[in-house]
C-alpha positions in Angstrom: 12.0 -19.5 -10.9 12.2 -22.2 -8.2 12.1 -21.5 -4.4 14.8 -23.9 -2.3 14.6 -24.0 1.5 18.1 -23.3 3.1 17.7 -24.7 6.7 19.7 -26.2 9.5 19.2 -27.7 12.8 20.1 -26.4 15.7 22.8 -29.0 16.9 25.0 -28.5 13.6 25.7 -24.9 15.1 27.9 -26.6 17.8 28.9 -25.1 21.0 30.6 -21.7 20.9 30.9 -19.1 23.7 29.0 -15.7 23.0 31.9 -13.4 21.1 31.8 -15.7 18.7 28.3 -16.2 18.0 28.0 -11.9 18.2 30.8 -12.3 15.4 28.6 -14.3 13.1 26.0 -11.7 13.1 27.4 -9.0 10.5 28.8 -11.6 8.1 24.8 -13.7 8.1 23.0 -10.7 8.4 25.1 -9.0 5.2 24.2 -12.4 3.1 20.7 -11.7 3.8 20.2 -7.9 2.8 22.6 -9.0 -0.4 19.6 -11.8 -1.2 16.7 -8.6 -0.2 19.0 -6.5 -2.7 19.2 -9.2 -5.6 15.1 -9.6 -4.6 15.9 -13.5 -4.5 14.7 -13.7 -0.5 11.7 -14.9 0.2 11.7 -15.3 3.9 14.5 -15.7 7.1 14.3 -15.9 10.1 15.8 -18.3 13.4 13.6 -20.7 15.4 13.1 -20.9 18.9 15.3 -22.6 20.7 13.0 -23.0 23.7 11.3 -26.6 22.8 8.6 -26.0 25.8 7.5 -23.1 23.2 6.4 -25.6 20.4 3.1 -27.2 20.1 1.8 -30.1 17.8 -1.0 -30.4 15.9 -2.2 -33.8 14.4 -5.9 -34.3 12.3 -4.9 -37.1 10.6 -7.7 -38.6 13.1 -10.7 -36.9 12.2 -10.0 -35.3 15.2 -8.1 -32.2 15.8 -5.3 -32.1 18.8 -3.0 -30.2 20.0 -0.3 -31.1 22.3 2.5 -29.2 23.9 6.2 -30.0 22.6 7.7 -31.1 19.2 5.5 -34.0 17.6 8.0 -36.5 18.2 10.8 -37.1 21.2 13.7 -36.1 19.1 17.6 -35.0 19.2 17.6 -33.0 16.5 15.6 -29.8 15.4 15.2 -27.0 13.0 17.1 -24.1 14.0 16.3 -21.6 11.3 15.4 -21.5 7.6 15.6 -19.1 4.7 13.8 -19.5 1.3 15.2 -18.4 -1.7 13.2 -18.0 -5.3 16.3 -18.2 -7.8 16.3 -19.2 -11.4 18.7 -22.6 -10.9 19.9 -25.0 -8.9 23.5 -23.4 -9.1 22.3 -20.1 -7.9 20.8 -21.8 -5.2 23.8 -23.7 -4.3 25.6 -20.1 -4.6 23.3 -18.4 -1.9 23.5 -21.6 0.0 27.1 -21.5 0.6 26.9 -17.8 1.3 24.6 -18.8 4.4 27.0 -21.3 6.0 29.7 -19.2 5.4 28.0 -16.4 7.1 26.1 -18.2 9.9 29.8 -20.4 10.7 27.7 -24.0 10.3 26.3 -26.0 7.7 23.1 -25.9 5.6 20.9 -28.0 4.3 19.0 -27.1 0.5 16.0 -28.5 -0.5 13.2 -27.7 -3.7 10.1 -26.0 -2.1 7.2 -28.0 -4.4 4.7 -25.4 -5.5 1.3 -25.9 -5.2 -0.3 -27.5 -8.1 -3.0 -24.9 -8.7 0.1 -22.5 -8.4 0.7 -20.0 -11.4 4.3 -20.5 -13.2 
């Protein structure tokens, strides 16, 4: 089994007034109790939106520090993520589409590398 990251920043959810986005709860929310009931999801969840929230932290110094805001001045930022552990890249691509369908923006799908003391 492989784990893939399905993720999206925030700014590829466009603007939308707030019926809609209340309508794109069922539809997301049903794609993520069918991954719980084919025991494929790993973990879901939406990030804040609220930047002032996020904090850095950099030791690539030898020093430890931690600074308030993203680590770098940017105009794009993750919105939310879901990891999936599937047996291929197809059924990846499946629950993938599944998720942008639900959520009403796209996706993004990339291989989670395990660690390399990590059991098969």
């Amino acid at each position: 089994m492989t784990q893939y990251a399905i993720y999206f920043n925030q700014q590829w959810v466009g603007d939308h007034d707030p019926e809609w986005f209340l309508s794109r709860v069922e539809p997301s929310m049903a794609v993520i109790h069918d991954m719980e009931a084919a025991g494929v999801l790993v973990f879901a969840g939406g990030l804040e939106e609220d930047l002032s929230q996020a904090f850095s932290v950099d030791g690539t110094s030898g020093t430890t520090s931690v600074t308030d805001g993203p680590y770098t001045e940017t105009t794009e930022f993750l919105g939310g993520i879901t990891v999936i552990d599937v047996p291929d890249l197809e059924t990846a691509k499946m629950w993938a589409a599944r998720v942008a369908e639900g959520c009403g923006w796209p996706q993004e799908v990339r291989v989670v590398k395990s660690r390399p003391d990590a059991a098969p």
